[in-house]
N, C-alpha and C positions, 0 to 999 in steps of 0.2 A: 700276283698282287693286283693287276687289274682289273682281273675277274672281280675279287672283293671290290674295291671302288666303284666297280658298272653297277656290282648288285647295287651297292647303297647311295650312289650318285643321284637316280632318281628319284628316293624317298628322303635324301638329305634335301634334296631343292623344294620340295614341296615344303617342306620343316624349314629352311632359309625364308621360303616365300612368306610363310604366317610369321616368321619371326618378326622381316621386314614391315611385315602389316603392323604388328602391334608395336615395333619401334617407333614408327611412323604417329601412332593414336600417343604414345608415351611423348612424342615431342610435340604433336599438335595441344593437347589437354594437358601435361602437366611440364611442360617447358626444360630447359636446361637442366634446372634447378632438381624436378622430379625425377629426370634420368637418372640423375648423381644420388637421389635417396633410394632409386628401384636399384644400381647398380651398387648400394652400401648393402642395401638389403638381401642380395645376389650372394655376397661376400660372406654374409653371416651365415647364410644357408649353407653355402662350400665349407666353412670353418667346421659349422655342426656335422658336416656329411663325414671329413677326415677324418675329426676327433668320435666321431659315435662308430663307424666303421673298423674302429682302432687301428685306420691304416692299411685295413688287412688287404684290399683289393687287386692288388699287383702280385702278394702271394699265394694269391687264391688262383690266380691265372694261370703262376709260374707251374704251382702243384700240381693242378687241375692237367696242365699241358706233357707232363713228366710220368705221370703214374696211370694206371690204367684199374688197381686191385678196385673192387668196392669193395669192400673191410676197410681195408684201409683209408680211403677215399672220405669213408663215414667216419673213422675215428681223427678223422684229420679236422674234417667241416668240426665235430663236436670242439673241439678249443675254437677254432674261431667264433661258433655261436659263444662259449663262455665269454671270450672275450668282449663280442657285441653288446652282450647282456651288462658286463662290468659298466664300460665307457659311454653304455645308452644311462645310466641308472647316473655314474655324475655329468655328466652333461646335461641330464634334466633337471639336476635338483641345482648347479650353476646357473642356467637359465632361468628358473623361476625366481633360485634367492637373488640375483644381479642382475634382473628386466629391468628394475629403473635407472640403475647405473649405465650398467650398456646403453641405454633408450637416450643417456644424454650427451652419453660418447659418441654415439656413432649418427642418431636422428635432435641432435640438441634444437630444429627447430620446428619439432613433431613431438608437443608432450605428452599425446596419449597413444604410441608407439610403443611402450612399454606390453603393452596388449598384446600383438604382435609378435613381442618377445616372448614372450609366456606360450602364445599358439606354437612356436619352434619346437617346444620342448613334445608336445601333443605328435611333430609328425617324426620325430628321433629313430622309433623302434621301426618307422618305414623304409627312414634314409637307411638304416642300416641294416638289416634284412636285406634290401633290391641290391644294394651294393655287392654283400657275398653270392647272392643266389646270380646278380648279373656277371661274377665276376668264372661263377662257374660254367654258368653257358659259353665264355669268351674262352676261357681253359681247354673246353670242349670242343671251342671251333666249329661251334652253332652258330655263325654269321645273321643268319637270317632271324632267328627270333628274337637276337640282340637289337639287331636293328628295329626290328618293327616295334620290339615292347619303347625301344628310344624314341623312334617315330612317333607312335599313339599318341605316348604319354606328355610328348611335349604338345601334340597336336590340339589335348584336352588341354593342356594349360593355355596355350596361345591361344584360342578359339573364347576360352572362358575370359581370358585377359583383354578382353576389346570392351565387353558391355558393362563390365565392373571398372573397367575406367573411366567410362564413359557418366555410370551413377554416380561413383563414389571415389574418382578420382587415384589418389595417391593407396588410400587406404584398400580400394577395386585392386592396383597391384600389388599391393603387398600378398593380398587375398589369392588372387590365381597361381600365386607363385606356389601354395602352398599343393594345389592340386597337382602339380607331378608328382612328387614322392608318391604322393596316395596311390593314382590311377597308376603306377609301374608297378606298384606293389600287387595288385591284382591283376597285371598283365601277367607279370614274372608268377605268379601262383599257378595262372591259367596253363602255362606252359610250362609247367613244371608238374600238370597233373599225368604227364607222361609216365607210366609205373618204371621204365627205365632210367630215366633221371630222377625223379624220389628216390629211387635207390643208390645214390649216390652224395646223399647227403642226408644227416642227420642232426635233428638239435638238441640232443642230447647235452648237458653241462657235465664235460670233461674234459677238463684244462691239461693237458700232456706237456711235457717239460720239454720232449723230443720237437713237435710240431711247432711251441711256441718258438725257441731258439731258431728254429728254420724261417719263421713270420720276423724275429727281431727287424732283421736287415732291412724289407721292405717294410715295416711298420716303421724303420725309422726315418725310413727315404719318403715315404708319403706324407707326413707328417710336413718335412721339411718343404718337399715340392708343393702340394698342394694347398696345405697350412700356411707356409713363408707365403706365397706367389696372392693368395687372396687377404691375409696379414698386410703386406705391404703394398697391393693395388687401395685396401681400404685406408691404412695411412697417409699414401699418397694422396688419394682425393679431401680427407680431410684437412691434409697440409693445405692443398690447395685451397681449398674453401675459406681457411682460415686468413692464409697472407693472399689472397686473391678476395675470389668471393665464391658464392656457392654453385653461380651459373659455369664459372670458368671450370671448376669440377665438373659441371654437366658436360662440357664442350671435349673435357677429356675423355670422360666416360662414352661419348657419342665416335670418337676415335677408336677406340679400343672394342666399342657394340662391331664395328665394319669390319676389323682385325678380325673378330671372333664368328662373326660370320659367314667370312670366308676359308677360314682354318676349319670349318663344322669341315668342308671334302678334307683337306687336310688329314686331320684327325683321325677319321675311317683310317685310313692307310697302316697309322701308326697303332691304333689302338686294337685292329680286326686283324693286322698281318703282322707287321716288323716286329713288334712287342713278342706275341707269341711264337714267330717264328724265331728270335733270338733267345728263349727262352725254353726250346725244343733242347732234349737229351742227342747230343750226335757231334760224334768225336773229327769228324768232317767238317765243322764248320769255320770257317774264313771270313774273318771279320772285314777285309778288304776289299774282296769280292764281294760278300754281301751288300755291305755300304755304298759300294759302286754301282750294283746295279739297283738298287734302290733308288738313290740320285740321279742315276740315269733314265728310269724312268719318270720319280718327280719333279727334280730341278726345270727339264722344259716347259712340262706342263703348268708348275706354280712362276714361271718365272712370265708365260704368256697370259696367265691368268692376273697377277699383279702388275703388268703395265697398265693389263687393260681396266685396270680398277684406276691408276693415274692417272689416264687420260680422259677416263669418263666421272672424274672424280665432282666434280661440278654438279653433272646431273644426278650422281647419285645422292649425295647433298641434299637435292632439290627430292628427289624422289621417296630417302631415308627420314627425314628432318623437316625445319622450316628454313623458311630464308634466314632468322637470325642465327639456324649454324652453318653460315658462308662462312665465317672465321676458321672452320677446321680445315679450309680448303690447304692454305701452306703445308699443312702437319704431313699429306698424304706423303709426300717423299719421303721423310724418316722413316716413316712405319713401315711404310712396302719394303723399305730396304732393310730395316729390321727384323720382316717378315722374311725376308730371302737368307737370311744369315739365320736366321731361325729354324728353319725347315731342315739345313747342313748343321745346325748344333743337336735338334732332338732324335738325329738317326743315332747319333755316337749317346746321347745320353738314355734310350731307351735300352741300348748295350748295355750301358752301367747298373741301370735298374733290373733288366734280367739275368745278369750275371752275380748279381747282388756285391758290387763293387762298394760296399759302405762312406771306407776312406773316401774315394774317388768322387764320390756323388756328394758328400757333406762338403769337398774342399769345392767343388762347382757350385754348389744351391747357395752357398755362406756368400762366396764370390759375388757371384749373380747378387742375390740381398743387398749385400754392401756396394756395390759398384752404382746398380739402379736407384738406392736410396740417396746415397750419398753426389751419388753426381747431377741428380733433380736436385736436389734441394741448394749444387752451387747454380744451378744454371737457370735457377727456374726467377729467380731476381731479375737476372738481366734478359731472358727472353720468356721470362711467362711460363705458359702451358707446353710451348713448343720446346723449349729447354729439358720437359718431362719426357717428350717423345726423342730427344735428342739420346737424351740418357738412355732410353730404352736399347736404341742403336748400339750405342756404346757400347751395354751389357754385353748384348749377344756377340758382338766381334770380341768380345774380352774374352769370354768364356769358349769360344769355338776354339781359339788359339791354344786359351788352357786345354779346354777337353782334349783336342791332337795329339797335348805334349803328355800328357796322362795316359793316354794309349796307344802310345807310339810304339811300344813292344807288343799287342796283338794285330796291329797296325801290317807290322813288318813283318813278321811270321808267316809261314805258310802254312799250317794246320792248329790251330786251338785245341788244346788238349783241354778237359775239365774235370 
């Protein structure tokens, strides 16, 4: 696992580094206020990625990691292209017929945002393309081209998103945001002109009843993780915007920007190793052991990394932000310890999703949903913003506890049979 992390530790920093940059222009030029409408607009892109993907991402990995046939390999990819095709075709024609609706749910005080909305629908067949072809490389345990097409393509957005902010403000980021999907989609082509990998996928529309019932599971789990988790962050900030104001939503948003880029090293870990190594055929494997030494290699290193985001919390502020978002400084203790209880929740739930535990993962994500919604919205009266990140804590300790008690029998075992 470390070896993966050294590969991608260095080009993740460089990718942290521009992020940081253009956080920085997004707080200096378009204030609080604009963070909270680039970070609405974040959310509608994740919604479109899930729903036009139809989910399929997780079993494209799990497949991809399990079977070796190409026949097969290619009759497999063919229903998932079918299905791309279905859920690209209404998600576009949802987006164009409900642009001004959406436009005044989610930017009500941006009234030619609607535009915007309409542009989503133009990048659909990209998000959803790079998703299965990205998701085959990761199956494959091609480390390296994953990263880099991730690399580039954010590097083209973030390099593009400084000067378009700079002319055109709010409407500059919306614009750059729209160049990743694009520039992955011809990274991922570029590397897939390998005659070995084309052979291993096909887009063929051949919907198989055999391979769809194998996708159910993870088409239902992604839906619910990735769909709920960007559903209710965008809820969230609108609650707040409403019984707050719109800044105080920026100030969250600007909380959750430092959460998220520091989870980018995170991330690698889980999404390059644990995922597909829990999702590996092999009648040997030990969920206790695994877990363990997984933990034991990340808990020190995320637990040394998030003090030292505490303590230098201040200057990062100063470094990330402007001086009026010194108010986020209280918040860092929630989150880092939400982030520590978090890193111990998503080992056990990457288990669930590669084992395709349905039950198991609907009773945690519903959990999760309601605990976090519901417990912001009593706490955020009497302490604010800080009440949101309160509750965020909450979740994760709630859910760890659950998740333990949910797998307390592969837990306890000494061989996993499957």
């Amino acid at each position: 696992m470390l070896d993966v992390i050294s590969f991608s530790g260095f080009l993740t920093a460089i990718k942290l580094s521009l992020t940081l940059i253009s956080q920085k222009f997004i707080a200096i030029w378009l204030g609080a206020s604009g963070m909270a409408l680039v970070a609405n607009f974040r959310n509608i892109l994740e919604l479109t990625a899930v729903f036009s993907n139809a989910g399929t991402q997780n079993g494209v990995v799990a497949y991809y990691s399990k079977h070796q046939n190409q026949s097969q390999l290619k009759s497999f990819f063919s229903t998932v292209a079918s299905l791309l095709l279905s859920t690209s075709i209404f998600i576009i024609v949802v987006l164009l017929w409900n642009a001004k609706l959406l436009n005044y749910l989610i930017f009500d005080s941006l009234q030619d945002s609607h535009v915007f909305i309409k542009a989503i629908a133009l990048v659909v067949p990209f998000i959803a393309i790079n998703s299965a072809l990205e998701a085959v490389l990761t199956g494959l345990k091609l480390y390296k081209p994953v990263t880099k097409i991730q690399f580039l393509s954010t590097v083209i957005s973030l390099l593009a998103m400084i000067p378009l902010i700079y002319f055109y403000q709010i409407n500059g980021a919306f614009a750059a945001l729209f160049l990743r999907p694009i520039s992955m989609f011809f990274l991922i082509l570029y590397f897939f002109r390998n005659n070995k990998l084309s052979q291993m996928i096909a887009f063929e529309l051949n919907l198989k009843r055999e391979y769809f019932i194998e996708l159910l599971p993870f088409i239902f789990m992604s839906f619910l993780s990735v769909g709920l988790l960007a559903l209710t962050n965008l809820g969230i900030r609108i609650t707040i915007a409403e019984m707050i104001d719109l800044d105080q939503a920026g100030f969250w948003s600007a909380i959750n920007s430092v959460s998220s880029n520091y989870f980018l090293f995170i991330n690698v870990a889980f999404t390059l190793y644990v995922f597909p190594k829990f999702a590996e055929n092999n009648n040997l494997f030990n969920l206790n052991f695994e877990a363990r030494r997984i933990l034991n290699t990340l808990l020190p290193i995320v637990s040394i990394g998030l003090l030292l985001v505490y303590l230098l919390r201040d200057f990062l502020i100063q470094l990330l932000f402007t001086d009026s978002f010194e108010v986020i400084s209280p918040l860092f203790k929630w989150q880092l310890i939400a982030d520590w209880f978090r890193v111990i929740f998503l080992v056990f739930a990457y288990f669930i999703v590669a084992k395709k535990r349905v039950k198991d993962y609907f009773i945690i994500e519903l959990l999760s949903f309601l605990v976090f919604f519901t417990t912001s919205l009593l706490l955020i009266d009497d302490f604010g913003i800080e009440g949101v990140v309160i509750a965020n804590f909450i979740r994760y300790v709630v859910c760890l506890f659950v998740i333990m008690l949910l797998l307390r029998k592969p837990l306890t075992i000494h061989k996993l049979q499957r």
